[in-house]
N, C-alpha and C positions, 0 to 999 in steps of 0.2 A: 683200789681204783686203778683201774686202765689207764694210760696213756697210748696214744695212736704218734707214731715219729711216720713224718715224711721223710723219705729221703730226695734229696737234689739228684737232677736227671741231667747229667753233664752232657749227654749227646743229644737230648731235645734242645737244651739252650744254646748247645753247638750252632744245632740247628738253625735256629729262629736266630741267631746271629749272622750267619750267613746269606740267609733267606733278605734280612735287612741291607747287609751288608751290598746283595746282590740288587737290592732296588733302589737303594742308593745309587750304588756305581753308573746302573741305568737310568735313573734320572739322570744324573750329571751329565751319563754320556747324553739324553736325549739332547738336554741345554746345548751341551758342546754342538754335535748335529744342528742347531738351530742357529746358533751363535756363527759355527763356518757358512749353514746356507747366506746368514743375513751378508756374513762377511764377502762371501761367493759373488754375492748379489751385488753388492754398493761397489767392489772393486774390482769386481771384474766384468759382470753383463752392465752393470750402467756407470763403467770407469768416464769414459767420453762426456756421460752430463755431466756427471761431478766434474771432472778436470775441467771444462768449459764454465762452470759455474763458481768455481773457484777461482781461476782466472779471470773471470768476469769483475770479480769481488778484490783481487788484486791489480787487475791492470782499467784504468781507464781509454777508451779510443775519443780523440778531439777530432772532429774536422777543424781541417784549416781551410778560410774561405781565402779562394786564393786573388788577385788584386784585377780588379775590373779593369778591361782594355778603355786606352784613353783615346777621344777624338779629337783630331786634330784639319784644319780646312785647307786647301789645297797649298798652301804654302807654307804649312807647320806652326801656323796659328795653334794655340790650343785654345779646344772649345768645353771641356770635360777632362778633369784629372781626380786625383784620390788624396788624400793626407791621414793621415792616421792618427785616434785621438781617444781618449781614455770617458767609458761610461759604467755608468751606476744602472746596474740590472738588476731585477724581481724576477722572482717563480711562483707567480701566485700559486699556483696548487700544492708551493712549500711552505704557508704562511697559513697562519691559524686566522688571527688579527691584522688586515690588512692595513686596515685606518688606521690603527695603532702602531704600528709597524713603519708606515709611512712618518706620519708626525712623530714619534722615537728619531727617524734620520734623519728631519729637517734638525736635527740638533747638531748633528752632526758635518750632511752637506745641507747646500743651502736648495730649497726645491719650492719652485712657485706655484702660483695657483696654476696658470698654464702647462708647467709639465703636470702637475696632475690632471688635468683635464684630458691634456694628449693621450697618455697613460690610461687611463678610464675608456678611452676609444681605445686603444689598442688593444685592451682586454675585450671591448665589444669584440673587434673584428677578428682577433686570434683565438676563437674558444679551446683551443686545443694548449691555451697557458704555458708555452713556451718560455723563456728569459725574456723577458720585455724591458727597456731601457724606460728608466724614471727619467732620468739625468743624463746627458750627452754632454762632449767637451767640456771634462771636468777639469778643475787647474791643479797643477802640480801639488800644491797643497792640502787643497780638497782631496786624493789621491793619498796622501800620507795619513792625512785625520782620520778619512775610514779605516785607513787598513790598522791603524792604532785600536780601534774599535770593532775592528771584523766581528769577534767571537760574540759581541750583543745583536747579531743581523744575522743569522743562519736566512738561508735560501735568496741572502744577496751576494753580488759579487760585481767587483771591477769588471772589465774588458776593454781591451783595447780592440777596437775596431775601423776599419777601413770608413771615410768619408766620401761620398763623391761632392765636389763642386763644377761651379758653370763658371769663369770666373768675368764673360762676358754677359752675364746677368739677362735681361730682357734678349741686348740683340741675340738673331735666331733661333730663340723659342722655342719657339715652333717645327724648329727644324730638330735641332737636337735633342726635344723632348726632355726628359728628367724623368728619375727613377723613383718611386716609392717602397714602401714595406710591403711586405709578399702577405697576404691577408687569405684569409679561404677561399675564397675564389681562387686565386693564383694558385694554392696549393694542390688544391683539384685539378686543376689542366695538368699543370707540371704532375700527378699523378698520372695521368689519364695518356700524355704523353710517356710516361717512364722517365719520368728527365728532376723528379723528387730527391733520389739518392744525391744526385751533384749540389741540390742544395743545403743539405746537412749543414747548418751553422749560417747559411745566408741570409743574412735580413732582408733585403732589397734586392729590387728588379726593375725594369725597364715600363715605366707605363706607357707613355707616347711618344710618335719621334723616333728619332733615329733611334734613340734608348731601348724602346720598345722592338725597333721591327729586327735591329740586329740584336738580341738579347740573348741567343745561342754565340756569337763568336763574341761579345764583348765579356760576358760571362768567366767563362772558362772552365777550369775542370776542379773541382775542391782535392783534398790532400788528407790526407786521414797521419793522426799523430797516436802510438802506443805508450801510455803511460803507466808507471807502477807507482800504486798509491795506496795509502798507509788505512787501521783501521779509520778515520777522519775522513778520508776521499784524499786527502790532501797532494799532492802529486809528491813523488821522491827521487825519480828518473824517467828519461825517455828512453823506452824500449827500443824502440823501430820508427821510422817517419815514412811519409806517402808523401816526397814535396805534388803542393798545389801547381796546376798547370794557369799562368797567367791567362786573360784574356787577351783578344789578340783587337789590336790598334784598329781604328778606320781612320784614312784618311780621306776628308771630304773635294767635293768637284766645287763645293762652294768656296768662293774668293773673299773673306772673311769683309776684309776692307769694302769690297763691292757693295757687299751687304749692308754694311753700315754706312755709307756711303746712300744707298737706296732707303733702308731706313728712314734716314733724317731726311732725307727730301720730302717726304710723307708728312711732315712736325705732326703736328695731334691731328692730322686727318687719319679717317677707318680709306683701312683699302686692301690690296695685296698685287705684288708684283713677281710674275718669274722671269729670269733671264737664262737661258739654255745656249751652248753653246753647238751651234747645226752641226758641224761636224763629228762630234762626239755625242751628243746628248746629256752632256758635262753641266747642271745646272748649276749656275754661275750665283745667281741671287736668289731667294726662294723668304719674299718676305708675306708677312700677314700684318697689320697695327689694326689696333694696338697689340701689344705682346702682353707676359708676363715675366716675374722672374721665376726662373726653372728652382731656385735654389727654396726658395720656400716649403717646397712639396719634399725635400731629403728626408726630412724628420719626421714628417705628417706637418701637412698647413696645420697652422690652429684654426680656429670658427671664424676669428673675425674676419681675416687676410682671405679666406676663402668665401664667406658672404660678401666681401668687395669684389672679389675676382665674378664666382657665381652670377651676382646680381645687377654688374656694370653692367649700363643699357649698348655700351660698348663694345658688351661679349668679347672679352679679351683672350679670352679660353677657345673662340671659336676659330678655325686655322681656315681662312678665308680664299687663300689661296689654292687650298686643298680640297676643301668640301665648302665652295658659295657659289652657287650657280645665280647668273645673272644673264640676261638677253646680253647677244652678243652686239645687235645693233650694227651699225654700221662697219664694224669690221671684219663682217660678214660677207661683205662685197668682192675683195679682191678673189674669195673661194668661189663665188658666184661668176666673177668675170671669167676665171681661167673655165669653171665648167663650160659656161658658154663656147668660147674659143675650143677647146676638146672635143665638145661635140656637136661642132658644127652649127650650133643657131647662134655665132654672131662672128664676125669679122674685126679686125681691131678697126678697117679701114670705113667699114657698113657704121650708118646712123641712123638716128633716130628722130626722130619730131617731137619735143616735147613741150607740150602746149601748158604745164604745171598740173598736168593731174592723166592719171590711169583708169581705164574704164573697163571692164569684163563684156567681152561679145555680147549681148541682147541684153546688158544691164546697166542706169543709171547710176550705181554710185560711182562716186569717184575717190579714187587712190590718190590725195592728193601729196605731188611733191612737197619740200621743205620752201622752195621757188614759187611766190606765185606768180603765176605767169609765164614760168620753164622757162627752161634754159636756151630753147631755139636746139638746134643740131645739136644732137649730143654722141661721142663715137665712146667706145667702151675705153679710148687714153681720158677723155675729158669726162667720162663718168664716174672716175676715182676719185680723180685731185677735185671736183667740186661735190662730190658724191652724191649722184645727183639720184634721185630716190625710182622717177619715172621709168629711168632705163633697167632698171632691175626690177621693178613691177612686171613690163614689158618682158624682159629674160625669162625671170622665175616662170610668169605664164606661159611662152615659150618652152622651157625645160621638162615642164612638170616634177611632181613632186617625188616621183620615184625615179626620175632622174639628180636632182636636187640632192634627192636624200643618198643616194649610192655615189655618186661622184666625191661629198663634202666629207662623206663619211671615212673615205682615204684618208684622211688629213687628220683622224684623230676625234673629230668633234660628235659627239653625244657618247660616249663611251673613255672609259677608264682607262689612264695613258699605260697604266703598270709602273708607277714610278714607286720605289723601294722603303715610301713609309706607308702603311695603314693609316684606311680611313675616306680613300678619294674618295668624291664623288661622280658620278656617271654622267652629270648634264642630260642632255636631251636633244636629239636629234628626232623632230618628228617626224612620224611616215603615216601610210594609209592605214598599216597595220594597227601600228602602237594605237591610234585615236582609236580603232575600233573596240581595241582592248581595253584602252584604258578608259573611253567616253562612252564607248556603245555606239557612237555614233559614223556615217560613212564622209569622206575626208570631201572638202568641198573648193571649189576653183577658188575663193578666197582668203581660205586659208594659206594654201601655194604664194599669193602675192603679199601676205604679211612675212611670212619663212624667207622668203629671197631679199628682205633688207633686214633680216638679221630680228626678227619679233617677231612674233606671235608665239608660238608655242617652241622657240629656239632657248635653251636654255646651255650654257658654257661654264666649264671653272676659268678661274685667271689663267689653274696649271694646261688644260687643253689649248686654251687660246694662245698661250707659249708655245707648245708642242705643236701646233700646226703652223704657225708662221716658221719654226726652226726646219718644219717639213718646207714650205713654203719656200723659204730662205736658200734650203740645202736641193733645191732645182731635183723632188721628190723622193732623198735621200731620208727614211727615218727612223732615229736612234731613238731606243729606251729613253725617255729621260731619267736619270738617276744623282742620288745626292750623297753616293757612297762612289768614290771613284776608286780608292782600291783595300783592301784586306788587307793587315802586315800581321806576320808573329809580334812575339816580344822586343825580338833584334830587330824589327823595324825593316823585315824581309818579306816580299809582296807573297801575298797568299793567293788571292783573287785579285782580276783587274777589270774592269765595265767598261761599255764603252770603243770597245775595238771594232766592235762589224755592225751595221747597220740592220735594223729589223725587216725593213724590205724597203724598194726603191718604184716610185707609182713615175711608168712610164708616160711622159708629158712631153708634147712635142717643145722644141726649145726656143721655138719664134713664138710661142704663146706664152711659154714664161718669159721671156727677153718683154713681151709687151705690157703684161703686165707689173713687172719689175720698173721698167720704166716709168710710168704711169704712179708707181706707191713711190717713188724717188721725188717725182713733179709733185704733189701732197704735201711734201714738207720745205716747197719751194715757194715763190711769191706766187697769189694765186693760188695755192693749195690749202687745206682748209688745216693742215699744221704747221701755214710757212712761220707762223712769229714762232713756234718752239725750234724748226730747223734753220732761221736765220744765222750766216756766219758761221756754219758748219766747217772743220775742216776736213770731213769726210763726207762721202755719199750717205744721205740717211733717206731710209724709207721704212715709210710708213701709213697710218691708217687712223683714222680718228671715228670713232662712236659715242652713241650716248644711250643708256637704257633706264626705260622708266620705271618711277617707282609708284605714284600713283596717275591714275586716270584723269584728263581732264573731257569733258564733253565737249564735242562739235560744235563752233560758236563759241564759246567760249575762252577767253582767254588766260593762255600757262603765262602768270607773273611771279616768276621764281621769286623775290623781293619777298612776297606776301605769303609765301608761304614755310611750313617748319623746314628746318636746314633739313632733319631726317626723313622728308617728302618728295625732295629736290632729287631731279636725276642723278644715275651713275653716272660716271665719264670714263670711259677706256680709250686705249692708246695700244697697237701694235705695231712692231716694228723691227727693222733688222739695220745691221752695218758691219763695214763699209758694204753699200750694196751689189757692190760686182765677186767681194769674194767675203760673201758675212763673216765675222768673229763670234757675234753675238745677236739674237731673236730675243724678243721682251714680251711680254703683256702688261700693261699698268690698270688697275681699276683703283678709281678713285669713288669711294662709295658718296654718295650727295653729291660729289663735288661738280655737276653739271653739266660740263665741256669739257671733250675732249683733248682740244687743242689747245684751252686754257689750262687743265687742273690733269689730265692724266702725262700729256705729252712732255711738257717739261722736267717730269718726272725720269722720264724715259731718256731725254737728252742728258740729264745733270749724268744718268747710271752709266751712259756708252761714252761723256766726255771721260770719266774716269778709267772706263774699261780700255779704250782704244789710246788715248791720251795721257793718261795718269792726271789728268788734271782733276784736283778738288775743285765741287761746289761752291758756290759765294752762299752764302747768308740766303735762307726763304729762295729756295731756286726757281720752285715755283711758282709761277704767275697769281698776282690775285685772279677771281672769280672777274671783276669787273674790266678785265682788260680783253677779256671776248672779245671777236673781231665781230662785226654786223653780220657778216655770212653765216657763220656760224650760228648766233643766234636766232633767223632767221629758220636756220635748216633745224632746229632744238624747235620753234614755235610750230611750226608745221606739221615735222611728227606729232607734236603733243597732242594736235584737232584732230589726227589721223586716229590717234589712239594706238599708235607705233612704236612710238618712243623715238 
């Protein structure tokens, strides 16, 4: 039997050892190649994401909201300041179980039905789920408890944050507005402007009011803070700080005391009063009643306090002074006399005949004065102080109504004064234009002699009716009025200053303002239809008395205020200036309902200028009942009303 022996081929297994040996090595190497490209890759083309991402993952950035400029009124009153006070925040979009989540902390802190409800809104109005506050001014206690309990509340956290307060509550309101929560809307503008980034970490902004209109310099600049912090978030050091740049102070023109002082002369009547100072356009007082308190709205109002406010038939919310236009009525007249005297269709010394009523060339109705029966001779000194209705029938027909409307219009009235809060309103100065615009229809002769006593289609705010007696006042000198008199930094070092140069000066000869000066001085004299509010004056006061109506009574028929609702009863305004040879201070008073001028706006007016010029405080109820109208007066109130004038 054969056997067949292989032999072993030591150089083919050489071989094939090799062969392996050599596609090993090049895989390996391949990996290696792939292994440096990746390494290539991560640390060197995309070193800068990484480190950025890394860093990102190590350091936290905070803004710091930096501390809101404070307001203060012309004599370092404060009206707005800040305090610092510790709250309980959510991240809803870090929270699985909200509801659960919330009642888990009332075990903790204590949280009522109202901040949840508040809370609930703020998640309406924030959808973008930012830190939103449960809990505000938490107690030192409450502060310890949580943070005992931190690690059961992931995506809550303390913060101490900046408060603002008003700590004069209601008085000026209006004026200084108040700030809310910055909601989408807000965020959008401040987008839209570029002006987002500054607010990184700001809860609140300025909604009305001074709050609002200066909200770039009370603001200020936020502060960015570099933090390193642990796998947790948890902070460990501060890297680097950005300090916050404060906001910068306003100090206001308004005279705080004046103000409350004007105020309370108002007690619960609706009205609004400005006081400007003519030489400056310094506004002195700048009131609206009713008011509210500013402080409600810090937090977000709740539903109720704001259905109260909303829904008062009182409109407490509505700044009366700023945006309510009312016929200006009889205080309309002295702009009417000076037109006349200017250009030339009347004389202080030329008179009139007035037999108690005004007739249009080829027509029967009659314009009838407040007098019946007139006044007999009436010159433009004796048509103020009894105001007498005929002689500015007479005028206005005379002037026409594009003289009328171009002359009055100097003075500020039907147009927006530019004063430094949002929101005026424009009043209304009618012309031929505007009615054609606005009615379709072509302007008629007796429309002209409603306009020239202050009705028909004359519609005023209180703030222009201020602004044009301060022009009036200041012998046709006229300033901005403004309620920011200057800008400080931090060190209470002036930044801006208002009020130094006049916006233009309406050339007027000076024997026509001395006459009519004259004549609004005799007004608040015996004789004049506000001599009981100017009795016993120890300065020149002049002034102006009107009334504007609220509803129609028909010809024949008789206005018996008595019998009708208080909120149907005329307005009553009051303008005026003092001392009258070198003013300090020009007013408007409107007394909403309140009937008479000489009763219910003017003594408003006197109580505000005995403190201004005087320093004397008011007595108790300064002003006059309703019933102690003088017969003239009411007489001149009956007459318009049959007129349909007001």
């Amino acid at each position: 039997m054969n056997h067949r022996i292989e032999l072993r081929s030591y150089s083919r297994e050489l071989h094939n050892f090799r062969l392996r040996l050599a596609i090993s090595a090049g895989f390996m190497l391949l990996l290696f190649l792939l292994l440096f490209a990746r390494f290539f890759y991560l640390q060197v083309s995309q070193r800068e994401h990484y480190h950025t991402l890394a860093e990102a993952n190590r350091i936290s950035i905070a803004p710091i909201v930096p501390n809101r400029g404070l307001i203060f009124d012309r004599n370092g009153v404060v009206l707005a300041h800040n305090y610092s006070a510790y709250t309980l925040e959510i991240v809803p979009s870090r929270i699985g179980n909200l509801e659960r989540l919330i009642n888990e902390l009332t075990t903790v802190v204590e949280i009522s039905a109202r901040d949840r409800k508040r809370f609930k809104k703020l998640m309406e109005e924030n959808r973008r789920f930012e830190s939103l506050p449960i809990r505000t001014r938490l107690s030192d206690v409450e502060v310890a408890r949580f943070a005992a309990n931190r690690y059961r509340f992931p995506g809550v956290e303390i913060k101490a944050r900046p408060f603002r307060q008003y700590p004069k509550g209601e008085f000026a309101s209006h004026v200084v507005g108040y700030i809310g929560r910055i909601n989408d809307k807000d965020l959008e503008r401040l987008e839209a402007d570029s002006e987002l980034a500054n607010y990184r970490g700001s809860q609140h902004m300025g909604k009305i009011g001074i709050e609002q209109s200066y909200e770039r310099e009370l603001h200020g600049i936020t502060g960015i803070e570099e933090m390193e912090t642990d796998a947790g978030g948890r902070a460990i050091r501060v890297i680097s700080r950005t300090p916050p740049i404060a906001g910068r102070n306003l100090k206001l023109s308004l005279d705080f005391k004046l103000q409350e002082v004007a105020e309370k002369a108002f007690g619960n009547r609706r009205g609004a009063l400005v006081a400007i100072e003519p030489a400056t356009g310094d506004v002195l007082a700048f009131v609206s009643r009713p008011g509210f308190d500013p402080n409600l709205f810090v937090d977000g109002i709740d539903t109720e306090n704001w259905e109260l406010l909303n829904n008062s038939i009182d409109r407490p919310l509505n700044n009366r002074a700023l945006r309510g236009v009312y016929p200006p009525g009889s205080t309309f007249k002295p702009f009417m006399a000076l037109a006349g005297l200017e250009l030339k269709k009347r004389w202080p010394g030329s008179a009139i005949s007035d037999p108690g009523y005004f007739s249009l060339p080829g027509s029967t109705h009659r314009f009838r004065d407040w007098k019946a029966g007139g006044h007999g001779l009436v010159d433009l000194h004796k048509s103020l102080v009894i105001s007498c209705d005929t002689y500015y029938y007479s005028l206005a027909h005379d002037l026409g109504i594009d003289n009328i409307y171009n002359f009055t219009s100097q003075f500020g009235l039907g147009k927006k004064t530019g004063i430094d809060i949002e929101g005026e309103a424009a009043g209304l100065l009618p012309s031929q234009e505007w009615k054609m615009q606005r009615h379709k229809q072509n302007w008629f002769a007796g429309d002209t002699i409603s306009v020239g006593i202050g009705q028909g289609y004359n519609l005023t705010t209180p703030l222009q009716l201020a602004f044009a007696t301060a022009v009036l006042a200041g012998n046709g000198a006229a300033f901005r009025p403004h309620l920011v008199k200057q800008v400080l930094d931090s060190n209470n070092r002036i930044v801006r200053e208002f009020g130094t140069s006049p916006l233009y000066r309406l050339k007027l000869d000076p024997a026509n303002l001395k006459a009519v000066h004259n004549a609004l001085v005799d007004v608040t004299r015996p004789g004049g239809t506000a001599a009981v509010a100017g009795a016993g004056a120890a300065y020149t006061f002049a002034g102006k008395t009107g009334t504007a109506q609220v509803v129609g009574v028909k010809q024949g028929e008789k206005y018996e205020e008595s019998k009708l609702d208080e909120r149907h009863r005329d307005h009553a305004l009051f303008i005026s200036y003092a001392p009258a040879e070198n003013p300090k201070i020009a007013l408007s008073v409107l007394v909403e309902n309140g009937g008479h001028g000489g009763s219910a706006a003017a003594p408003i007016a006197r109580v505000v200028m005995d403190y201004y010029l005087l320093g004397k405080l008011p007595k108790e109820a300064a002003a006059q009942p309703v019933d102690q109208v003088d017969e003239e007066e009411d007489e001149e109130h009956q007459q318009n009303r049959e007129d349909g004038h007001g």
